[in-house]
ROTORBA-855210 format. One record per atom (N, C-alpha, C, CB): x, y, z; atom name; residue number from 1; residue in one letter. Coordinates in pm, whole numbers, plus 50000, padded with zeros to 5 digits. Glycine has a CB too. Layout:
N
X; Y; Z; CA; NUM; A
...
//
This chain:
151
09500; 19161; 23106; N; 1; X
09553; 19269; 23189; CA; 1; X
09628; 19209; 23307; C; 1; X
09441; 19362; 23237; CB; 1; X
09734; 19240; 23312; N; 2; X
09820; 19208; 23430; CA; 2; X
09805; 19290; 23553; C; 2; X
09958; 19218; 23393; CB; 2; X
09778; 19225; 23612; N; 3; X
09759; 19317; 23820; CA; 3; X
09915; 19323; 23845; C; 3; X
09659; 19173; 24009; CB; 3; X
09910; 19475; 23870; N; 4; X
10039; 19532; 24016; CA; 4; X
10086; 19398; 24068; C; 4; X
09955; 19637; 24186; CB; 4; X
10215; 19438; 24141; N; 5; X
10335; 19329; 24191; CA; 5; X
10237; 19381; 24317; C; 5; X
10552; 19355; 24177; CB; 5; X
10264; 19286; 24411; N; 6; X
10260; 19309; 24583; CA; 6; X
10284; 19450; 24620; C; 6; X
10382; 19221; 24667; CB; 6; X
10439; 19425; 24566; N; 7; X
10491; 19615; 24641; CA; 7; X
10425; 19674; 24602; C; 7; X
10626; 19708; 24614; CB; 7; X
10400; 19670; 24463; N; 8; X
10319; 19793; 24377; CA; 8; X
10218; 19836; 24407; C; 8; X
10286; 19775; 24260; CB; 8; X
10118; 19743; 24467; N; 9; X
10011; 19733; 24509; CA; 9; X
10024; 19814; 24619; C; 9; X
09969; 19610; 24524; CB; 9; X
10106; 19802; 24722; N; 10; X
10075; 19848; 24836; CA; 10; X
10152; 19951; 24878; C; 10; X
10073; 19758; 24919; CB; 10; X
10236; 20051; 24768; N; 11; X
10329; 20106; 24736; CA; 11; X
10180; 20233; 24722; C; 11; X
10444; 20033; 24607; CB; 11; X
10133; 20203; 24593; N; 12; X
10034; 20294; 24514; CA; 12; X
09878; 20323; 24672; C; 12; X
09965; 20167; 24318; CB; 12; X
09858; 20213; 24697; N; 13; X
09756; 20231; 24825; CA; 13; X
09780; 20371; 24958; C; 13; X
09776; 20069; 24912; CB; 13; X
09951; 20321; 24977; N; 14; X
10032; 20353; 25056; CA; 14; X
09988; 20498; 25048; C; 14; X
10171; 20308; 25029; CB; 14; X
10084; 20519; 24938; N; 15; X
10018; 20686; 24876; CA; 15; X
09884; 20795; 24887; C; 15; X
10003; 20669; 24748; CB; 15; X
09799; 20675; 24841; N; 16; X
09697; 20725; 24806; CA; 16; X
09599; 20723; 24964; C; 16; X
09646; 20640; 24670; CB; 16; X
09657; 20670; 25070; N; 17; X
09603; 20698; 25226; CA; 17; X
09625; 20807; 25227; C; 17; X
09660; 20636; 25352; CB; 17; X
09762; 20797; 25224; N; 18; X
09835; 20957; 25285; CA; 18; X
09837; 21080; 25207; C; 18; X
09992; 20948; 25312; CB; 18; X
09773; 21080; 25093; N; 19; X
09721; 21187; 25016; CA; 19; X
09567; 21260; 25061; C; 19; X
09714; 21126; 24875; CB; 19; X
09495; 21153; 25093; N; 20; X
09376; 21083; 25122; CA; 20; X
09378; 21209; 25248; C; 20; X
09380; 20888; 25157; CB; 20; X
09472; 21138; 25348; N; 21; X
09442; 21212; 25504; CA; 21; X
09500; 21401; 25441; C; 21; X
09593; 21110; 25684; CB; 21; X
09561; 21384; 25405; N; 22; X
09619; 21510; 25352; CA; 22; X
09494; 21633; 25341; C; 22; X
09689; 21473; 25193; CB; 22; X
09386; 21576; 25270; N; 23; X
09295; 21608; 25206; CA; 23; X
09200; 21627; 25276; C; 23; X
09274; 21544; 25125; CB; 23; X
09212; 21518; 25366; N; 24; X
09096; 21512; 25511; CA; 24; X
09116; 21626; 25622; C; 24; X
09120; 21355; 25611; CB; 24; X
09262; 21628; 25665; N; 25; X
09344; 21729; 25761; CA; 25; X
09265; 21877; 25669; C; 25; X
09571; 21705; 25749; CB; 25; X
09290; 21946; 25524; N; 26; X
09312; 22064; 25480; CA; 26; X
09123; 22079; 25515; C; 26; X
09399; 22079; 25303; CB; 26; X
09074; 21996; 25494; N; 27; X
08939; 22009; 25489; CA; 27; X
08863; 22031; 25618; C; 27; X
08892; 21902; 25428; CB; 27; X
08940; 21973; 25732; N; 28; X
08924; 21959; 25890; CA; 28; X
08975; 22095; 25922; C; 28; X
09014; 21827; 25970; CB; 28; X
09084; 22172; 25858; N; 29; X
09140; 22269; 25926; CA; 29; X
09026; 22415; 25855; C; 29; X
09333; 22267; 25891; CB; 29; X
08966; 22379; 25751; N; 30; X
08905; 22492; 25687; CA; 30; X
08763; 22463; 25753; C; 30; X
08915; 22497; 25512; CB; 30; X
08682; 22374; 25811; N; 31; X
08584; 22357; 25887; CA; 31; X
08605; 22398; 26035; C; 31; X
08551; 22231; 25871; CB; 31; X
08693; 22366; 26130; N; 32; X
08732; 22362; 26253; CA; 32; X
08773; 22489; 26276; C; 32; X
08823; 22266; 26280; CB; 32; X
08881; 22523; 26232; N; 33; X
08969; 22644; 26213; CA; 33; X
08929; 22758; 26211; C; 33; X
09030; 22646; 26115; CB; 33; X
08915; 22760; 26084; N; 34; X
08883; 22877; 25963; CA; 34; X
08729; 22909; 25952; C; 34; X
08933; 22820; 25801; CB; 34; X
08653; 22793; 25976; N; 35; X
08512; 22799; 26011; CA; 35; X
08455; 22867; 25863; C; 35; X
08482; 22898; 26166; CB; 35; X
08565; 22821; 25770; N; 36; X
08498; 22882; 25628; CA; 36; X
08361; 22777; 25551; C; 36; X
08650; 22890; 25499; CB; 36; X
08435; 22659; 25536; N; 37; X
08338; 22579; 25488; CA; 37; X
08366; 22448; 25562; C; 37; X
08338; 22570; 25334; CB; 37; X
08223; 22348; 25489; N; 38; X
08252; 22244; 25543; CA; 38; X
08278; 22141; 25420; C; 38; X
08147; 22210; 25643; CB; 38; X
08288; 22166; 25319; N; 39; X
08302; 22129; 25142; CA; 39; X
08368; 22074; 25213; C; 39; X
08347; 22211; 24992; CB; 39; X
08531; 22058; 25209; N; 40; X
08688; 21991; 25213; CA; 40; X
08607; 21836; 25323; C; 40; X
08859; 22138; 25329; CB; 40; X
08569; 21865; 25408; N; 41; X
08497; 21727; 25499; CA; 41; X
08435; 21672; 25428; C; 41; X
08404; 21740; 25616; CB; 41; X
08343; 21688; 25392; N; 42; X
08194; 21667; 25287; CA; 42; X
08253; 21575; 25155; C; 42; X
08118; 21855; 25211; CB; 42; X
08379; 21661; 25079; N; 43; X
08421; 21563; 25002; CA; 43; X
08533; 21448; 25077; C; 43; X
08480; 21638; 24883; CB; 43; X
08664; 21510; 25148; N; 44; X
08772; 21447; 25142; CA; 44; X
08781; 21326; 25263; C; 44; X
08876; 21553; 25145; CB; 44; X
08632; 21363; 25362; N; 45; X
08577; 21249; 25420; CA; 45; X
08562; 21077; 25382; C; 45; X
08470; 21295; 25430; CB; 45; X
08432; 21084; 25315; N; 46; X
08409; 20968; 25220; CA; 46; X
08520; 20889; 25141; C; 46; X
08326; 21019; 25123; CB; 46; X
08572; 20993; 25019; N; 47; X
08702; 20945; 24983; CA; 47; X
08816; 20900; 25037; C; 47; X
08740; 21008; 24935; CB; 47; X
08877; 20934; 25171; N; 48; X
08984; 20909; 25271; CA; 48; X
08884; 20777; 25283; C; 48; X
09024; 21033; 25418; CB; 48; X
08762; 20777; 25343; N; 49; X
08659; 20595; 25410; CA; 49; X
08711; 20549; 25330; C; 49; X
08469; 20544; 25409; CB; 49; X
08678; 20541; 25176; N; 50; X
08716; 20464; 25118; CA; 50; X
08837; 20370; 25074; C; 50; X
08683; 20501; 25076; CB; 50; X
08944; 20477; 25079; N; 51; X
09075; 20456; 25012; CA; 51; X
09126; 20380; 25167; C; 51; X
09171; 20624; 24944; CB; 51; X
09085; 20440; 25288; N; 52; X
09112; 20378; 25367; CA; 52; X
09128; 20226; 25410; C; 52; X
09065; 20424; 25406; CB; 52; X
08991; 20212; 25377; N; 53; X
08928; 20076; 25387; CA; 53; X
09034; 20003; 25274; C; 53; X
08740; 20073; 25344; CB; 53; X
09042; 20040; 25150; N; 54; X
09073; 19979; 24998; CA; 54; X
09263; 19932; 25055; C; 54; X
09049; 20149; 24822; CB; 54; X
09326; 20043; 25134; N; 55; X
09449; 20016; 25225; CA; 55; X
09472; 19892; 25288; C; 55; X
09452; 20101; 25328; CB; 55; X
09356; 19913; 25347; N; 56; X
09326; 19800; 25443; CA; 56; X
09339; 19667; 25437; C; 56; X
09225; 19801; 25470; CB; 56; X
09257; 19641; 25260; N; 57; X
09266; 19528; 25232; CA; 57; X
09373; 19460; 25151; C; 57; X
09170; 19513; 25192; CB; 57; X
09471; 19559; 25061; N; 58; X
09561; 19525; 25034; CA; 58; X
09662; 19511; 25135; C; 58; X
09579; 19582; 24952; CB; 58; X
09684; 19576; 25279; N; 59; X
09738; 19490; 25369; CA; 59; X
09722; 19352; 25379; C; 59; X
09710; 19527; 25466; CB; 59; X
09591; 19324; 25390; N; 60; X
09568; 19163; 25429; CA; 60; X
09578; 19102; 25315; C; 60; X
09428; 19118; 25494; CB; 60; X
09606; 19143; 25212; N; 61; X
09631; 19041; 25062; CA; 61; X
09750; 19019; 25020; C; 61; X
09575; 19092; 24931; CB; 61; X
09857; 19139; 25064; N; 62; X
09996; 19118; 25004; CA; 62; X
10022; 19019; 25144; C; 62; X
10113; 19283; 24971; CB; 62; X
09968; 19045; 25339; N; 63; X
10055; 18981; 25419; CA; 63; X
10002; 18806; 25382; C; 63; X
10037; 19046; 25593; CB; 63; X
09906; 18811; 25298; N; 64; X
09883; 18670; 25301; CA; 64; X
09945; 18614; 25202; C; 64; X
09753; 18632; 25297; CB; 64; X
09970; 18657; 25125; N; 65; X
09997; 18619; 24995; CA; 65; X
10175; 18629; 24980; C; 65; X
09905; 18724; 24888; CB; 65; X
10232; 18723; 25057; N; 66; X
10381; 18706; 25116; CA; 66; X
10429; 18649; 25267; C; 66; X
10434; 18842; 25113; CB; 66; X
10328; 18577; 25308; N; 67; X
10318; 18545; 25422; CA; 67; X
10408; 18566; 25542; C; 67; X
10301; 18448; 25407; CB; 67; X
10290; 18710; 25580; N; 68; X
10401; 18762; 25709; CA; 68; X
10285; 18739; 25833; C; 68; X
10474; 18971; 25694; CB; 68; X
10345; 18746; 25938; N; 69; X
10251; 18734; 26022; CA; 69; X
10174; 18783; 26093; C; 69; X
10269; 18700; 26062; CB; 69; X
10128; 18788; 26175; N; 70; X
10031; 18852; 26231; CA; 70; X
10045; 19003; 26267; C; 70; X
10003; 18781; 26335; CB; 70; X
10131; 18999; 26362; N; 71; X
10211; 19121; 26413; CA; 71; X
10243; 19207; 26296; C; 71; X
10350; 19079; 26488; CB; 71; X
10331; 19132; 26164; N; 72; X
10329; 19237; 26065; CA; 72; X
10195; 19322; 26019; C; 72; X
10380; 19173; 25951; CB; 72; X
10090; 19207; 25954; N; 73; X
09975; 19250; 25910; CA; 73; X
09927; 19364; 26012; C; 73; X
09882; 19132; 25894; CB; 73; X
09877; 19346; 26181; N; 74; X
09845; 19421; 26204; CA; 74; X
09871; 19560; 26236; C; 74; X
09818; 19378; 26238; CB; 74; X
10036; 19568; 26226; N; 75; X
10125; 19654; 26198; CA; 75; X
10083; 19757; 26061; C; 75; X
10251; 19569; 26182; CB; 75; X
10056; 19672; 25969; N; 76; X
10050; 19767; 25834; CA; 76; X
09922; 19817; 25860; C; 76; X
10061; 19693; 25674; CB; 76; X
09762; 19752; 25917; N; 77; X
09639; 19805; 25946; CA; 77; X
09693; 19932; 26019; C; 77; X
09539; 19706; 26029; CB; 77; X
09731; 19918; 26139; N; 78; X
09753; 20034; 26229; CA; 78; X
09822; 20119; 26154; C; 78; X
09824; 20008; 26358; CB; 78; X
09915; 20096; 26056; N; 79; X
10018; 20271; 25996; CA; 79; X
09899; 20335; 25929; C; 79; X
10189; 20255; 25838; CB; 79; X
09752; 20251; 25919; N; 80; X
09658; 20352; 25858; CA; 80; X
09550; 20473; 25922; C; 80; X
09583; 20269; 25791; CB; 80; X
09558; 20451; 26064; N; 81; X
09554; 20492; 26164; CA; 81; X
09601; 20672; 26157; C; 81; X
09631; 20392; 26239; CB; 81; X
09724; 20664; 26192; N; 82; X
09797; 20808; 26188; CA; 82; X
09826; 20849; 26091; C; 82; X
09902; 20827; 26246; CB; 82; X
09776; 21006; 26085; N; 83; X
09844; 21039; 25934; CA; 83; X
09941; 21002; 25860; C; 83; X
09878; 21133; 25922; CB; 83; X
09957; 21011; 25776; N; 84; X
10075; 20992; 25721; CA; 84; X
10196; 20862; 25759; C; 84; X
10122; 21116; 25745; CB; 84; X
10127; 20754; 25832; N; 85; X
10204; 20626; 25845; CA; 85; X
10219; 20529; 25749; C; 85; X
10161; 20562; 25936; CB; 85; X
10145; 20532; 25652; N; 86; X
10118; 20454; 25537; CA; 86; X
10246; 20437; 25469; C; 86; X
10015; 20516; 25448; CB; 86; X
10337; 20561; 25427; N; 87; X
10426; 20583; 25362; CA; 87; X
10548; 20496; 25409; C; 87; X
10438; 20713; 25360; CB; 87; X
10586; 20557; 25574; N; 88; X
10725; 20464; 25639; CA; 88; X
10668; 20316; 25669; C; 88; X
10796; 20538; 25811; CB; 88; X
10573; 20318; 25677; N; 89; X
10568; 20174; 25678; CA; 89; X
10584; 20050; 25526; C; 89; X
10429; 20164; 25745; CB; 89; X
10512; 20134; 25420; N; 90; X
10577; 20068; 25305; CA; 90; X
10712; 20078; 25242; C; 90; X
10511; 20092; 25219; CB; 90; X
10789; 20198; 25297; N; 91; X
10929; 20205; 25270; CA; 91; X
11007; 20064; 25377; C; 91; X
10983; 20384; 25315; CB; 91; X
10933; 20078; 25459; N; 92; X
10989; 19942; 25557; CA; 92; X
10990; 19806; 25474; C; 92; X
10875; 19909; 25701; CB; 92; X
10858; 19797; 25435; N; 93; X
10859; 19717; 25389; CA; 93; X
10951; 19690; 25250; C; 93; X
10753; 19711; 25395; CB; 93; X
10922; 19808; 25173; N; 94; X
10990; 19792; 25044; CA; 94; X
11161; 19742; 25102; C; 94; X
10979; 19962; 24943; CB; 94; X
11254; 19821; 25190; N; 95; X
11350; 19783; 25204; CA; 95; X
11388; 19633; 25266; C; 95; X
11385; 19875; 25254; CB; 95; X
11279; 19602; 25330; N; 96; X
11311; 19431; 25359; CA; 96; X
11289; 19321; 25296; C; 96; X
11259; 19385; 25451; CB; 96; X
11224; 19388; 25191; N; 97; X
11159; 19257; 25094; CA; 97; X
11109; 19233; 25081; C; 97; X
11153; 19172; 25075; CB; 97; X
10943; 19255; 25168; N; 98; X
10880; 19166; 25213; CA; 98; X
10743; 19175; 25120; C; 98; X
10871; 19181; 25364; CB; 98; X
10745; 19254; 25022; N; 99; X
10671; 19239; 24960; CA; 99; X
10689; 19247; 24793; C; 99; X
10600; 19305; 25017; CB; 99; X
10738; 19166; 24709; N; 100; X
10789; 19205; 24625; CA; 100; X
10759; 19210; 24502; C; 100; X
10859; 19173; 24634; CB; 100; X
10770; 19210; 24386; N; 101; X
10735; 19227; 24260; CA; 101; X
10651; 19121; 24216; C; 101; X
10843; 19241; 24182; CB; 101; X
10626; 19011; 24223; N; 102; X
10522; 18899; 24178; CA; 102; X
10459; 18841; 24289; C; 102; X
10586; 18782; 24099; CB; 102; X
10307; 18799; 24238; N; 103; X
10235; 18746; 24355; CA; 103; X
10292; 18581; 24388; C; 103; X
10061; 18751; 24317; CB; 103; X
10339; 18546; 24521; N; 104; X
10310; 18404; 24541; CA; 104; X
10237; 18302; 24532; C; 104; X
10313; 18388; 24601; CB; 104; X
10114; 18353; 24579; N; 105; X
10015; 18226; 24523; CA; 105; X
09971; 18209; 24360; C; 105; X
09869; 18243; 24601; CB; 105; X
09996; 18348; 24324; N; 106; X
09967; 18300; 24128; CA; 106; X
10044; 18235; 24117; C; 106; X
09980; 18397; 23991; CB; 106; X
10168; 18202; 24145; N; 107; X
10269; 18101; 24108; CA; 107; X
10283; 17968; 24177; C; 107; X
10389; 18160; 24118; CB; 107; X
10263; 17943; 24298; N; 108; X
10294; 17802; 24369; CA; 108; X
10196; 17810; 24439; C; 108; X
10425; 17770; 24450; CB; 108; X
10210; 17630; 24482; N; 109; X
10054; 17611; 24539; CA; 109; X
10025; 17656; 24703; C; 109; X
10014; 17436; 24527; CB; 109; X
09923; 17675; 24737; N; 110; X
09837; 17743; 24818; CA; 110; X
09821; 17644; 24956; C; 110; X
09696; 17774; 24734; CB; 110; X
09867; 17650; 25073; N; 111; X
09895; 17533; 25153; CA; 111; X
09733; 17596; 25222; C; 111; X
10075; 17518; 25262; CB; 111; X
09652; 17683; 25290; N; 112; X
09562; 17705; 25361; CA; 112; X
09477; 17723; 25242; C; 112; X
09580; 17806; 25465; CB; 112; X
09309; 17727; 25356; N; 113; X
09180; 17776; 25289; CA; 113; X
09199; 17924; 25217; C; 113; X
09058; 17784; 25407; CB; 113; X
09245; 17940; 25327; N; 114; X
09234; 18164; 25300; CA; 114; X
09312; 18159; 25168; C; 114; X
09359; 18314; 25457; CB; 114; X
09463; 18082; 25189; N; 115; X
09541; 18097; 25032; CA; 115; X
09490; 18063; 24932; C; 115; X
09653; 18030; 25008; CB; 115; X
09418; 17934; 24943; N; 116; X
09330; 17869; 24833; CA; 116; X
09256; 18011; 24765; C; 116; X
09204; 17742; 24907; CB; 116; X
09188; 18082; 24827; N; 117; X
09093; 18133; 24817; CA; 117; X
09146; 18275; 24730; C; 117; X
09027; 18137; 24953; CB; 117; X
09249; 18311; 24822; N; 118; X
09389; 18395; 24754; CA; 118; X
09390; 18393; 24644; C; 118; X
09524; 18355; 24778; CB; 118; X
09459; 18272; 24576; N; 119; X
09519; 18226; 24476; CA; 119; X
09383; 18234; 24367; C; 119; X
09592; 18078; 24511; CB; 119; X
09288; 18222; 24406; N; 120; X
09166; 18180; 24298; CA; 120; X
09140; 18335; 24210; C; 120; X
08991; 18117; 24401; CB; 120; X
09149; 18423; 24359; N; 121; X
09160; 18597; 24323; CA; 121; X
09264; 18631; 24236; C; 121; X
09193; 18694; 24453; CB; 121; X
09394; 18593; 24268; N; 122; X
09493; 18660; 24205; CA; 122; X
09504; 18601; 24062; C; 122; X
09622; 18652; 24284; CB; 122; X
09463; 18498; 24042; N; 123; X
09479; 18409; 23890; CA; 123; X
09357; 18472; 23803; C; 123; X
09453; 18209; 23909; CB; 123; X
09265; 18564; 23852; N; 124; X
09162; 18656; 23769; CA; 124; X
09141; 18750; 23838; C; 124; X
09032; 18605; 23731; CB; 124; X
09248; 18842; 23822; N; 125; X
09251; 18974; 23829; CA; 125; X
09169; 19111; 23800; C; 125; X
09326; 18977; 23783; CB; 125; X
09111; 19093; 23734; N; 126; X
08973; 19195; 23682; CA; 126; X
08841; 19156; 23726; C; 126; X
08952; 19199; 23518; CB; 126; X
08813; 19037; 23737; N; 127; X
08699; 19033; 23791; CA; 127; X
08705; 19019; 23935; C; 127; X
08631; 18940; 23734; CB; 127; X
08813; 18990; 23976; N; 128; X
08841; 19001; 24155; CA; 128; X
08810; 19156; 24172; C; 128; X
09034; 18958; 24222; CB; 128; X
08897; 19216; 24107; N; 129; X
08896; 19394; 24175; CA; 129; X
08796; 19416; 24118; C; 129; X
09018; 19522; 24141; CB; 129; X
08694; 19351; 23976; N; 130; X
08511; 19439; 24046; CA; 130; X
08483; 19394; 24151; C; 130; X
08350; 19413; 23967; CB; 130; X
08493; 19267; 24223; N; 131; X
08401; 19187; 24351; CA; 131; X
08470; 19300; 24463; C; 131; X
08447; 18969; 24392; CB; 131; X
08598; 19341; 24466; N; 132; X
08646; 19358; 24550; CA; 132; X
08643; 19531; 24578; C; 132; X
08756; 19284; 24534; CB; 132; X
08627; 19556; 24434; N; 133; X
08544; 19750; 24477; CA; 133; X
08389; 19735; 24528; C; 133; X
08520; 19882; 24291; CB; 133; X
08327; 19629; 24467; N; 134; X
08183; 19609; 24499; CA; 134; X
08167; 19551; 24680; C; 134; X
08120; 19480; 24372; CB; 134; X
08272; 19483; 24736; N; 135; X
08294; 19456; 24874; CA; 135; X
08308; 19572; 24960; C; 135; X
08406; 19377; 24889; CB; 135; X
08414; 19690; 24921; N; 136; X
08470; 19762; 25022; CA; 136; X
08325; 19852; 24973; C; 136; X
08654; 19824; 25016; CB; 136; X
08295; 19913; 24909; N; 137; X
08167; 20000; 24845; CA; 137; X
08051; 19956; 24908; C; 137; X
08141; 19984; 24682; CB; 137; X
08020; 19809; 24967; N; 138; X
07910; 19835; 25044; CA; 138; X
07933; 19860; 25162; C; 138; X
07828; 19751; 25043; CB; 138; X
08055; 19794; 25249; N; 139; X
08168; 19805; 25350; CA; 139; X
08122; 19924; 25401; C; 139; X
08325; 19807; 25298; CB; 139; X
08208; 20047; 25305; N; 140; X
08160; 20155; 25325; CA; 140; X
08033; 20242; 25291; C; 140; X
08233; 20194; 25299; CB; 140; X
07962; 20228; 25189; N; 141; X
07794; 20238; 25226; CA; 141; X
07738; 20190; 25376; C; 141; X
07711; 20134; 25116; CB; 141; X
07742; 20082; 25462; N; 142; X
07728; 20060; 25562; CA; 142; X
07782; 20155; 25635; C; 142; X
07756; 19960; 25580; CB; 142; X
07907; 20143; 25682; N; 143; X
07945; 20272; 25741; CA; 143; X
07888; 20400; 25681; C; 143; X
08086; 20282; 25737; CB; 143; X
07872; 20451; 25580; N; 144; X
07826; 20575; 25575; CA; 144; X
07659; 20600; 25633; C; 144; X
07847; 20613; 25427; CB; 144; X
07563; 20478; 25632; N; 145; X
07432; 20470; 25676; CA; 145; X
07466; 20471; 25810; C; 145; X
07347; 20355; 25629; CB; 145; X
07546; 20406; 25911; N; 146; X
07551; 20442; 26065; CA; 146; X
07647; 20587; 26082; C; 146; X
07629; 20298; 26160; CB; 146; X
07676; 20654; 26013; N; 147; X
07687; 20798; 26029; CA; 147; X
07888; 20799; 26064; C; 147; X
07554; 20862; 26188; CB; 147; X
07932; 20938; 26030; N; 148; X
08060; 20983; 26048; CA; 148; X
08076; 20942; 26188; C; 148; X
08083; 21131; 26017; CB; 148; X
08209; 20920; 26186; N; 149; X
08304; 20857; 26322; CA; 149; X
08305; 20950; 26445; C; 149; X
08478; 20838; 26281; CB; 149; X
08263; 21065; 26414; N; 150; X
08320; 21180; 26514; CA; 150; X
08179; 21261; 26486; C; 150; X
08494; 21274; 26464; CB; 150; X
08086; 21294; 26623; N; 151; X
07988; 21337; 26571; CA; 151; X
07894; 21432; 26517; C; 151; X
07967; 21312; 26601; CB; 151; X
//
């Protein structure tokens, strides 16, 4: 099985934040608002933690692995922040390049630890993304045992 390009990766994430908050907002406005239910939180809560977090880390995998720097990376963390930033920020990206259709380190060698470490992920692709749903899944199990963000 072949893993998503970079963009793709963070193209499809991109999305799936800002669908994510979409879901979170309709559910916030029918609790807060509307004072109908609290279902829409209850589900679109957890799921937004998650996908959030899952955002998160494909930031730090495509900026390492296309090596941008700091400022970028923490740039792409923060568009996860505000609604709906996920999107212009990967169109940014998509239009500069900076993340593009094949991974770098599957192909050439790995000058740092972190890349080393990179490269070991991206060259086994299926068993990285179980370690790596099984990472953000306790990630967020933890967070869900110290309780919702807002109280």
């Amino acid at each position: 099985m072949l893993s998503p390009g970079p963009g793709r990766l963070l193209r499809l994430l991109a999305d799936a934040e800002a669908v994510t908050w979409a879901l979170l907002l309709l559910g916030m406005t029918l609790k807060y608002l509307t004072r109908t239910t609290d279902l829409g939180v209850s589900i679109a809560g957890p799921v937004h933690g998650f996908v959030f977090l899952a955002y998160c880390v494909v930031v730090l995998v495509v900026g390492v692995d296309q090596r941008w720097g700091a400022r970028r990376m923490v740039l792409g963390l923060a568009s996860a922040v505000p609604p709906f930033t996920t999107i212009p920020f990967e169109r940014w990206v998509r239009r500069r390049g900076l993340a593009g259709e094949r991974w770098r380190l599957r192909e050439s060698g790995a000058r740092t630890a972190v890349e080393r470490a990179l490269a070991a992920v991206l060259r086994r692709p299926l068993p990285s993304a179980v370690v790596a749903l099984l990472v953000v899944g306790a990630v967020f199990s933890a967070l869900l045992a110290i309780g919702p963000p807002v109280g």
